[in-house]
KOLKOL-550465 format. One record per residue (C-alpha): x, y, z; residue in three letters; chain; residue number from 1. Coordinates in nm, 4 decimals. Layout:
% residues N
((X; Y; Z); ALA; A; NUM)
...
END
This chain:
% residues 340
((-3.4728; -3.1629; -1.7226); UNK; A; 1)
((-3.2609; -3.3943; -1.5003); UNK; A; 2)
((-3.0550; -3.2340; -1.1852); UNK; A; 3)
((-2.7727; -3.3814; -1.0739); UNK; A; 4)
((-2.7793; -3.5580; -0.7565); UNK; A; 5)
((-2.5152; -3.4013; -0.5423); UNK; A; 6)
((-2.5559; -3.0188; -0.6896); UNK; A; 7)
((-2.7522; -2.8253; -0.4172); UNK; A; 8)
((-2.8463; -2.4647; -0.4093); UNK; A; 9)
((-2.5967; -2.4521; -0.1298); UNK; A; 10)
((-2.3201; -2.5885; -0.3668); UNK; A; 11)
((-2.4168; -2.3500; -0.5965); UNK; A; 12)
((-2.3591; -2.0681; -0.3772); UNK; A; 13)
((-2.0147; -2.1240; -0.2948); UNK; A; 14)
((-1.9266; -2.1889; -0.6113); UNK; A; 15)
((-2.0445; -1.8710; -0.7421); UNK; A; 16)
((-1.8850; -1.7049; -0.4515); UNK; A; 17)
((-1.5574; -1.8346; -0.5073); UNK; A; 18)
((-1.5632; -1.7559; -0.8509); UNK; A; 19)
((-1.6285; -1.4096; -0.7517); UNK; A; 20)
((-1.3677; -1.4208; -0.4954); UNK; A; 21)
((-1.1062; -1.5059; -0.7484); UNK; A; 22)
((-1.1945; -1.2290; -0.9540); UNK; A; 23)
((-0.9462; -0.9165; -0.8931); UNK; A; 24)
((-1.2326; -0.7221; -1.0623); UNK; A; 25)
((-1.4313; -0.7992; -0.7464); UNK; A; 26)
((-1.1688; -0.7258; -0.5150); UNK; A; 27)
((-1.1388; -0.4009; -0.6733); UNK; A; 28)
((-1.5149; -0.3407; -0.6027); UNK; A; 29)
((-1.5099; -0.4395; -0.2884); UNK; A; 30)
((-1.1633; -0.2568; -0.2010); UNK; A; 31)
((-1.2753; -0.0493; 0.1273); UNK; A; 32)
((-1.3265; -0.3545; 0.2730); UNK; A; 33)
((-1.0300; -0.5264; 0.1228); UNK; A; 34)
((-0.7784; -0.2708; 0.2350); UNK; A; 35)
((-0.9098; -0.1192; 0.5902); UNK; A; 36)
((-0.7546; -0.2606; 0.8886); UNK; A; 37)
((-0.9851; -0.4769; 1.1284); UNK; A; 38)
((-1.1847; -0.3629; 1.4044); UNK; A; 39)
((-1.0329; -0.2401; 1.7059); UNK; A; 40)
((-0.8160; -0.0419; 1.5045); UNK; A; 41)
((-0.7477; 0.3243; 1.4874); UNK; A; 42)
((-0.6413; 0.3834; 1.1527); UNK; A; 43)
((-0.8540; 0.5263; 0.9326); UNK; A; 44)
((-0.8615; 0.4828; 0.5186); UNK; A; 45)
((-0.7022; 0.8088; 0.3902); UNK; A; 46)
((-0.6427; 0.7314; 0.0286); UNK; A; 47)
((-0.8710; 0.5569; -0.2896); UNK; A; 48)
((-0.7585; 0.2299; -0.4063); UNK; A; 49)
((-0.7378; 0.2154; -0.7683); UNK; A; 50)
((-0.5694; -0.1238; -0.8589); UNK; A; 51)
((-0.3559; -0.3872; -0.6740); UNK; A; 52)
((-0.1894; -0.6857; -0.7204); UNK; A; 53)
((-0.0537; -0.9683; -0.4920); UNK; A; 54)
((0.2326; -1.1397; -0.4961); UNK; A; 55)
((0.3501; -1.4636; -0.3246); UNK; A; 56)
((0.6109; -1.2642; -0.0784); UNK; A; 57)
((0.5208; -1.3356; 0.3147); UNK; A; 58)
((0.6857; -1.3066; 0.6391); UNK; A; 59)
((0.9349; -1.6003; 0.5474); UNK; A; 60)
((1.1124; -1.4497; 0.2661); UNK; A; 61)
((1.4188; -1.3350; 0.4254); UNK; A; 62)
((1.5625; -1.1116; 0.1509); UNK; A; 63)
((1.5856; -0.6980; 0.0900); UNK; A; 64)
((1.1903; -0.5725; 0.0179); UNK; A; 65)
((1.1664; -0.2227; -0.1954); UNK; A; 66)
((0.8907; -0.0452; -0.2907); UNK; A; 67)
((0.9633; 0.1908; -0.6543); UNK; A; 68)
((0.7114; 0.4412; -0.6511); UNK; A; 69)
((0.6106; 0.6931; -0.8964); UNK; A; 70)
((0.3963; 1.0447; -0.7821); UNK; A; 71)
((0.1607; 1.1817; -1.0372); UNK; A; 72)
((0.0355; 1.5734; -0.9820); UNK; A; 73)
((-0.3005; 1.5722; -1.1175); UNK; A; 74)
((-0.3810; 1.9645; -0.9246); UNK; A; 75)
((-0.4695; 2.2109; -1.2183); UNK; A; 76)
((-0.6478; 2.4665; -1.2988); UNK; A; 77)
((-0.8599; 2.3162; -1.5577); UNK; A; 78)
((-0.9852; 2.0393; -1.2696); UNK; A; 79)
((-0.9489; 2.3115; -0.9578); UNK; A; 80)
((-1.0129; 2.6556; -1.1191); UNK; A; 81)
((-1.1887; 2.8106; -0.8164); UNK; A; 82)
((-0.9146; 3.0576; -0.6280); UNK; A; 83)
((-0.6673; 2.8695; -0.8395); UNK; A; 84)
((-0.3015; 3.0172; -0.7673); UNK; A; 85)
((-0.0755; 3.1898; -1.0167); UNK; A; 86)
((0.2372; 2.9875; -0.9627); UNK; A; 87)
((0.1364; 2.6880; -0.8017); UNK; A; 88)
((0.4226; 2.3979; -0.7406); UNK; A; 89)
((0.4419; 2.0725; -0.5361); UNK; A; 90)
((0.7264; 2.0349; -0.2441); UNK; A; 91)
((0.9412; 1.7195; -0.2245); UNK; A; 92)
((0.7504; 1.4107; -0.1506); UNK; A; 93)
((0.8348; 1.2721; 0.1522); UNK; A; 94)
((0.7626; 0.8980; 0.2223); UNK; A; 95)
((0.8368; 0.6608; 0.5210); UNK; A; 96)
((0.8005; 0.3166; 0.5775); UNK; A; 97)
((0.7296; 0.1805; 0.9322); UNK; A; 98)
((0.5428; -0.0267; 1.2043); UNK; A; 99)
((0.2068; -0.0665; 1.3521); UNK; A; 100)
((0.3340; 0.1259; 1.6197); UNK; A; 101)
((0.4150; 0.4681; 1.4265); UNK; A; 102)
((0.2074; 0.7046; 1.2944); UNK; A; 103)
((0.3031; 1.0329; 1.0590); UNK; A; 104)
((-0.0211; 1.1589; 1.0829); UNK; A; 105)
((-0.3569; 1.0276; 1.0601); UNK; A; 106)
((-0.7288; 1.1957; 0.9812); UNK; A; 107)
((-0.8431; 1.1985; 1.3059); UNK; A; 108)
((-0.5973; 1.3608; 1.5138); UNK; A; 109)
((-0.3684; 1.6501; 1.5317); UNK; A; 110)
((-0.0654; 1.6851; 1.3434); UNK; A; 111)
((0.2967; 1.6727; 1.4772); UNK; A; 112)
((0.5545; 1.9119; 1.4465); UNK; A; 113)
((0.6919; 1.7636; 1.1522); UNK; A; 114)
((0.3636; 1.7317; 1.0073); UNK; A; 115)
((0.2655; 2.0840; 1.0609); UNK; A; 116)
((0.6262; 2.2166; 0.8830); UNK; A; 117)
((0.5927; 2.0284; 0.5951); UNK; A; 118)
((0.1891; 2.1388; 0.5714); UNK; A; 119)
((0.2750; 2.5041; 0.6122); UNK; A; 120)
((0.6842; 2.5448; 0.4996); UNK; A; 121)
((0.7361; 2.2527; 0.2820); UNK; A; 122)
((1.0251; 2.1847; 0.4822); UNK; A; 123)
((1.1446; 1.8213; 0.5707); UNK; A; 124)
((1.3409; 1.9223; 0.8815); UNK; A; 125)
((1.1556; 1.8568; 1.1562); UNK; A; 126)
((0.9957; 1.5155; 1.0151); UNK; A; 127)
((1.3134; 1.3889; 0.9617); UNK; A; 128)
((1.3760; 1.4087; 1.3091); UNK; A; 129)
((1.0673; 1.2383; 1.4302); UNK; A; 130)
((1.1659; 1.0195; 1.2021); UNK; A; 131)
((1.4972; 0.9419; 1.3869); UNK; A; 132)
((1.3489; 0.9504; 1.7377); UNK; A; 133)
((1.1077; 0.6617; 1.6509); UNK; A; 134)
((1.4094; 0.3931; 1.6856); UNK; A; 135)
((1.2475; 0.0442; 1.5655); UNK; A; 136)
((0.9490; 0.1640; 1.4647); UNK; A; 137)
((1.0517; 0.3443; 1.1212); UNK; A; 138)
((1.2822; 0.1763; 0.8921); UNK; A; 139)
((1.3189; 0.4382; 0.5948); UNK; A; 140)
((1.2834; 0.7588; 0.4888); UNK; A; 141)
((1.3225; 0.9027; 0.1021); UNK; A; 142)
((1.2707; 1.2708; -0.0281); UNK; A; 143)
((1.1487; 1.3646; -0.3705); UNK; A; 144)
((1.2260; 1.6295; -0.5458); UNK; A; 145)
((0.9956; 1.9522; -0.5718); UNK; A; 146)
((0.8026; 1.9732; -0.8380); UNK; A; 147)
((0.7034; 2.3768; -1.0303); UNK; A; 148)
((0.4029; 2.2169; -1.2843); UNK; A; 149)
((0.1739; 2.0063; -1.0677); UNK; A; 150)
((0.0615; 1.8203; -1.3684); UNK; A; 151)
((0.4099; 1.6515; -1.3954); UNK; A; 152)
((0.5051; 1.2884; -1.2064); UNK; A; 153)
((0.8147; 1.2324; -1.0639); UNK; A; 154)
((0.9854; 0.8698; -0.9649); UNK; A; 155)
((1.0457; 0.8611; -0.6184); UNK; A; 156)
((1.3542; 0.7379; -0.4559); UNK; A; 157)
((1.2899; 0.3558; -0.3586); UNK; A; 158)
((1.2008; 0.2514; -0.0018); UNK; A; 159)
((1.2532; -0.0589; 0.1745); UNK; A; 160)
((1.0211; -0.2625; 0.3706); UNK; A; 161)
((1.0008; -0.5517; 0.6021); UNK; A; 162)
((0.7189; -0.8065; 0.7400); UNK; A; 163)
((0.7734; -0.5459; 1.0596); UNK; A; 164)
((0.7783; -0.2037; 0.8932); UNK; A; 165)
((0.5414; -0.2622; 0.5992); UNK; A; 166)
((0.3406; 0.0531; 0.6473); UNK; A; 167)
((0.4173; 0.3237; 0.3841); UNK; A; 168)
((0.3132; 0.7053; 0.4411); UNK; A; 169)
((0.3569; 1.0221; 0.2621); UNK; A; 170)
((0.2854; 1.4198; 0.2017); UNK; A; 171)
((0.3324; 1.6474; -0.0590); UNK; A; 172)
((0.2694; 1.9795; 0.0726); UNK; A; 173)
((0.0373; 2.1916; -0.1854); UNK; A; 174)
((0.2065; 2.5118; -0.2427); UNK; A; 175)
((0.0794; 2.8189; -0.1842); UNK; A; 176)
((-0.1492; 2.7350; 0.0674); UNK; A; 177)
((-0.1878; 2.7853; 0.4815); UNK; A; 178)
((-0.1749; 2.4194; 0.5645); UNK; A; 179)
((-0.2921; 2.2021; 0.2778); UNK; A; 180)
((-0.1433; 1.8924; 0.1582); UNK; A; 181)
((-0.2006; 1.5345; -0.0518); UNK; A; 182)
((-0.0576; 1.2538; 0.0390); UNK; A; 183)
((-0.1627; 0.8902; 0.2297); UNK; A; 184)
((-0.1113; 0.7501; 0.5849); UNK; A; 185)
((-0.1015; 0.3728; 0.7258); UNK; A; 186)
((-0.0840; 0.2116; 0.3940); UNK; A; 187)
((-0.0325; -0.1380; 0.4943); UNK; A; 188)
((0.1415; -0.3071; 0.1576); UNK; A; 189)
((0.0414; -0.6453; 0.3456); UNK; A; 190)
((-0.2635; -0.7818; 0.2241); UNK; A; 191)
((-0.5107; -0.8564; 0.5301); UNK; A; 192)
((-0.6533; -1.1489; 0.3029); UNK; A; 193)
((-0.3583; -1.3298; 0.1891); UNK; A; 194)
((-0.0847; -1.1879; 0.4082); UNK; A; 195)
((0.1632; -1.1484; 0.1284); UNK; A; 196)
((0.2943; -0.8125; 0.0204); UNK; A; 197)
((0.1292; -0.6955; -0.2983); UNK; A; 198)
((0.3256; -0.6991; -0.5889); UNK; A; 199)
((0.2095; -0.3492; -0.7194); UNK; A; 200)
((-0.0557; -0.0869; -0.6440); UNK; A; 201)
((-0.2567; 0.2080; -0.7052); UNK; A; 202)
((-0.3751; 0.5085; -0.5099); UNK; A; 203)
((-0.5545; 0.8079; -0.5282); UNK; A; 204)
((-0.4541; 1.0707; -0.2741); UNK; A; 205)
((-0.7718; 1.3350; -0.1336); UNK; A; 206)
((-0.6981; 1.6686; -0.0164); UNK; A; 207)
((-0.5986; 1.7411; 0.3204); UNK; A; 208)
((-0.5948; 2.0227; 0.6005); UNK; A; 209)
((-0.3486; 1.9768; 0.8600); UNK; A; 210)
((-0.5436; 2.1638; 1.1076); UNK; A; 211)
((-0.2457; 2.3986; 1.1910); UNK; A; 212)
((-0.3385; 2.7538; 1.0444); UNK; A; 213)
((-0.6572; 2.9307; 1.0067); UNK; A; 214)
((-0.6195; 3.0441; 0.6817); UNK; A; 215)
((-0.9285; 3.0075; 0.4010); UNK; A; 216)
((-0.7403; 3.0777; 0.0234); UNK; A; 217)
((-0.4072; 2.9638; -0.1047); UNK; A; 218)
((-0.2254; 3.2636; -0.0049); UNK; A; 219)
((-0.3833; 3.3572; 0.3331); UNK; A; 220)
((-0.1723; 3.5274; 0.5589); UNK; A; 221)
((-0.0239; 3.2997; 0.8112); UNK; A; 222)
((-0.2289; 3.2456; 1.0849); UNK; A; 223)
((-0.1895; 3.0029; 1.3188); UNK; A; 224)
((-0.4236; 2.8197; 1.5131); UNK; A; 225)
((-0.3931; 2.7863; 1.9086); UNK; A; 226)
((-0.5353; 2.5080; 2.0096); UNK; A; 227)
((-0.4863; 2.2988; 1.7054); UNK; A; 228)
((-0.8117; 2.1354; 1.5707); UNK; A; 229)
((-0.7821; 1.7358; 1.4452); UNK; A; 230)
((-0.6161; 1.7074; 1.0351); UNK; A; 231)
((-0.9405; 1.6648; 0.8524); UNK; A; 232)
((-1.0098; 1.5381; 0.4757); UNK; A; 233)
((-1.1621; 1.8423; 0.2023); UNK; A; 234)
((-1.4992; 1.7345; 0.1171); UNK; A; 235)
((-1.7658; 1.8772; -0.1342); UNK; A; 236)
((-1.9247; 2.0687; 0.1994); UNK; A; 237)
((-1.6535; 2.1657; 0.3876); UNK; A; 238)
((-1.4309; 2.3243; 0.1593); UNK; A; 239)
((-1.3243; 2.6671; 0.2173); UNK; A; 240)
((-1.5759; 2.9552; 0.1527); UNK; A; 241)
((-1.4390; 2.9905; -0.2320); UNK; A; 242)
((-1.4603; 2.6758; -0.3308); UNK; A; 243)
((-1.1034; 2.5312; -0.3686); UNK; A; 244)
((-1.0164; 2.2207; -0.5281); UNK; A; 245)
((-1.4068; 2.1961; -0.6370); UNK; A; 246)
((-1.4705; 2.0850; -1.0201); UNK; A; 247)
((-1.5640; 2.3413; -1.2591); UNK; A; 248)
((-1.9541; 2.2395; -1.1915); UNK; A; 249)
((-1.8409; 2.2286; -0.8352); UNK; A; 250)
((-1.9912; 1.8796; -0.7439); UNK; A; 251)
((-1.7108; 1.6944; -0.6472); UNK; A; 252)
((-1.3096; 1.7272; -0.5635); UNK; A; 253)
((-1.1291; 1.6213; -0.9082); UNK; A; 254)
((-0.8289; 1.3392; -0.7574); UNK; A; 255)
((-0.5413; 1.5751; -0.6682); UNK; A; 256)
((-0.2334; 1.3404; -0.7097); UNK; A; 257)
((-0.1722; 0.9674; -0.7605); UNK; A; 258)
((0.0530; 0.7243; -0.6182); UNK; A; 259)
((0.1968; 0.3780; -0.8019); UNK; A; 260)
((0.4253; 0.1616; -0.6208); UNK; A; 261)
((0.6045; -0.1814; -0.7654); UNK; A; 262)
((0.7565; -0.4187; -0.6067); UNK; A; 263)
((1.1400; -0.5041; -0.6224); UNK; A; 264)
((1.2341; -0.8694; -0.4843); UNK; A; 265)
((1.5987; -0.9143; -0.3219); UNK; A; 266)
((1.8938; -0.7654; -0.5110); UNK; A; 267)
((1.8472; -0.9565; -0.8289); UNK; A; 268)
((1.7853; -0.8616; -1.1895); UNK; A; 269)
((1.4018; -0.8342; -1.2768); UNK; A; 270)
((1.4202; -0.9655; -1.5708); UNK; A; 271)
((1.6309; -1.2941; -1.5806); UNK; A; 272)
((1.9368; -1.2536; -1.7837); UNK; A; 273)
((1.9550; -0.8906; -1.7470); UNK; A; 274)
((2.1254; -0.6835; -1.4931); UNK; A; 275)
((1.8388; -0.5008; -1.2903); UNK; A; 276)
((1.7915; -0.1337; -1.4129); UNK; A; 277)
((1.5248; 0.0300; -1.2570); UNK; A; 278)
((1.3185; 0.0909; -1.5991); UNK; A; 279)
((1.2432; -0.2849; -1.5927); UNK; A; 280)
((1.0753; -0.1870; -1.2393); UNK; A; 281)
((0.9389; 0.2172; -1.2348); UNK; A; 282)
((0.5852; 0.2668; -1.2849); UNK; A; 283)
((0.5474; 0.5076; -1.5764); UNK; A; 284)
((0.5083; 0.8572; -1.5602); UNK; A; 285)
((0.1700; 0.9362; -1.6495); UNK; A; 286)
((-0.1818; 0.6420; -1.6775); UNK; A; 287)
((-0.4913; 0.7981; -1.8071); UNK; A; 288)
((-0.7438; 0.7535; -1.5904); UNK; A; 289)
((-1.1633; 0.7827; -1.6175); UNK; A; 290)
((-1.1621; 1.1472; -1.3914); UNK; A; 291)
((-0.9028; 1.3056; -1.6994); UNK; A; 292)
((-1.0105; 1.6306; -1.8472); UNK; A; 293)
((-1.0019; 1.5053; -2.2490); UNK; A; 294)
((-1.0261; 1.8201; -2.4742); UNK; A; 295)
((-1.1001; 2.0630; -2.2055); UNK; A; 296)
((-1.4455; 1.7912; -2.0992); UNK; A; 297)
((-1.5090; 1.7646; -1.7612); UNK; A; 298)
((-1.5977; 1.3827; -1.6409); UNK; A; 299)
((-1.8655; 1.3147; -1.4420); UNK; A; 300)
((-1.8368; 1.2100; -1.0236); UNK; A; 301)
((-1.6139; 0.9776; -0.9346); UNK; A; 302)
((-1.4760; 0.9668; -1.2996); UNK; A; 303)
((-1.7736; 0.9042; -1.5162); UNK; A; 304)
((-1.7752; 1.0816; -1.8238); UNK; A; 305)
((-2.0708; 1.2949; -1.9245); UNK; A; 306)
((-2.3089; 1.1307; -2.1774); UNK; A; 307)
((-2.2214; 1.3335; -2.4498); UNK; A; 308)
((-1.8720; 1.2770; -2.4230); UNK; A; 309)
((-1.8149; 0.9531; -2.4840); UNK; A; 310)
((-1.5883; 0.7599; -2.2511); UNK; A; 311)
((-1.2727; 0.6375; -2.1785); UNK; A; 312)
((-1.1452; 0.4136; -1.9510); UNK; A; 313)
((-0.7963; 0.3866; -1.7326); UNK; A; 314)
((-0.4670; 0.1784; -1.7143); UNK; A; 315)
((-0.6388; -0.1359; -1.6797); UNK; A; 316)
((-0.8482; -0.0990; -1.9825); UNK; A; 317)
((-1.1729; -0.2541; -1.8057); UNK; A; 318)
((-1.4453; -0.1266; -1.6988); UNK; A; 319)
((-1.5875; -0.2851; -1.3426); UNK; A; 320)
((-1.9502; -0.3243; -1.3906); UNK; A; 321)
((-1.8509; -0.4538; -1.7271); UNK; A; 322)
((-1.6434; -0.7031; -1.5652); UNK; A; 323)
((-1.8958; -0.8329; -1.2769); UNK; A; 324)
((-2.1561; -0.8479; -1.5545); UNK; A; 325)
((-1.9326; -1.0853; -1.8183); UNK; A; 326)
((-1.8060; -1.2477; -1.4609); UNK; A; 327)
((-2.1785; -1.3400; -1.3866); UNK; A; 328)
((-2.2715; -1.3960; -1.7214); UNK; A; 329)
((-2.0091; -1.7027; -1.7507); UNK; A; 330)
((-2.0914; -1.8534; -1.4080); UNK; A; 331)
((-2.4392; -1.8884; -1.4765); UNK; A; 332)
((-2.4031; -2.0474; -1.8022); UNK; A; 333)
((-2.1667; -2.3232; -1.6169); UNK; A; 334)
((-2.4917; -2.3530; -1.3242); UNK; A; 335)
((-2.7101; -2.4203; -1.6419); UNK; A; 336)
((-2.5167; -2.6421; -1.7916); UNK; A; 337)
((-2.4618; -2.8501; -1.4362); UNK; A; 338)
((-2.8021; -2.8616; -1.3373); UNK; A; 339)
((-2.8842; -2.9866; -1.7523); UNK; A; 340)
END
């Protein structure tokens, strides 16, 4: 066997890196650390990236920036059945897009007024003034409509962003409850690698408590809490004494509501040739995903399927490890045939 002269194990490192690097598969992997702000920091991840995309869009594009977004209600009783309310709905989304220097709530402190009306009334009001009394540091606000089966998806009106507003957040209040809501905060549709906005992604929403009432089922009495403690993310042990939002084997929290958003470019059609309607653009209404109940079968953690029920996998149609294995598989046949 004869190496070649200039191919070191050091070469061969970074090019295996950068093939991995290239991969979106990887950056999915590896998407805490792709999407969480840098040290120093004081935001805090609040939602599950599921797929992205970038685009080519930076801070020197000079056009109109909209997001289209879709909301998918994934709260049921077949993935939540403990406590599980008799007419449950969703209130209207309500998303905003602003600056570093604006926050509509985050997991580690307490809520706002606005916060705290939506959590326990549904009600937009207040939040919309916040909204107003932020001058430059919002840009745009948009209002869903409510939704009475929280299995359905609604499109959401589109929002506009800019190189200095490109922070989206959101809440959907979950209704009945004392203070309990889905939703995101600080998403920063900037990419911290390549700086450009991304052309479309994916997120999974957790379950929230605002941190406003005391009360422990979906239709406590209202009970408000003086002082008010920090919003804080449902987990498998801290959950309320029944068990809501729990699996049916009760050994994780099923995902409670999805968010899509696409990118829209300028003012121009989407599709050359064709005036712009927005179907060229909307995400669609419903992606199955790996954590879908399939004939009444509960998947396993974080979306893996049982082994006696087969699988099936989500919009993207790959499977990760899959991916990484075929990835590796490829680039060490091209070290082998190098060093040949």
């Amino acid at each position: 066997m004869k190496t070649v002269p200039w191919l070191s194990h050091r070469h061969l490192c970074f090019f295996f890196v950068w093939m991995l690097s290239s991969s979106k598969t990887v950056q999915q992997v590896f998407g805490e650390e792709y999407f969480h702000e840098p040290d120093g920091q004081r935001r805090e991840q609040t939602f599950r990236v599921v797929e992205f995309e970038d685009s080519s869009i930076n801070e020197r594009f000079e056009g109109t920036l909209r997001y289209y977004c879709t909301f998918r209600g994934k709260w049921s009783k077949e993935r939540h059945p403990n406590d599980f309310p008799k007419f449950p709905s969703w209130s209207a989304p309500v998303m905003i897009s602003h600056s570093n220097g604006y926050r509509m709530w985050t997991g580690t402190e307490t809520a706002t007024l606005g916060v705290e009306s939506i959590a326990e009334e549904g009600f937009p009001t207040i939040m919309t003034n916040e909204f107003a009394n932020a001058g430059f540091e919002t840009l745009h606000m948009t209002i869903g409509e409510r939704l009475y089966n929280t299995t359905n998806s609604q499109h959401l009106p589109p929002i506009n962003v800019t190189y200095d507003h490109p922070f989206l957040s959101s809440m959907v209040k979950i209704t009945p409850s004392p203070d309990w809501f889905v939703g995101f905060s600080d998403l920063r549709m900037i990419s911290y690698v390549t700086e450009t906005f991304y052309n479309r992604i994916v997120i999974q929403s957790y379950v929230w408590d605002s941190g406003t009432d005391g009360g422990l089922t979906y239709t406590a009495l209202d009970r408000d809490l003086d002082p008010q403690v920090p919003v804080k993310r449902f987990r498998t042990n801290n959950v309320p004494p029944k068990g809501q939002f729990l699996s049916p084997s009760r050994e994780y929290i099923p995902t409670p509501a999805e968010f899509e958003c696409v990118l829209r470019v300028g003012e121009g059609p989407v599709i050359p040739g064709f005036p712009f309607d927005e179907s060229h653009i909307r995400p669609p209404l419903y992606v199955p995903r790996d954590d879908d109940f399939i004939n009444g079968e509960e998947p396993g953690p974080r979306g893996r399927r049982k082994p006696n029920g087969g699988s099936r996998s989500g919009a993207s149609g790959k499977n990760l490890l899959t991916s990484l294995a075929a990835t590796t598989i490829v680039v060490g046949t091209m070290m082998m045939a190098l060093v040949l």
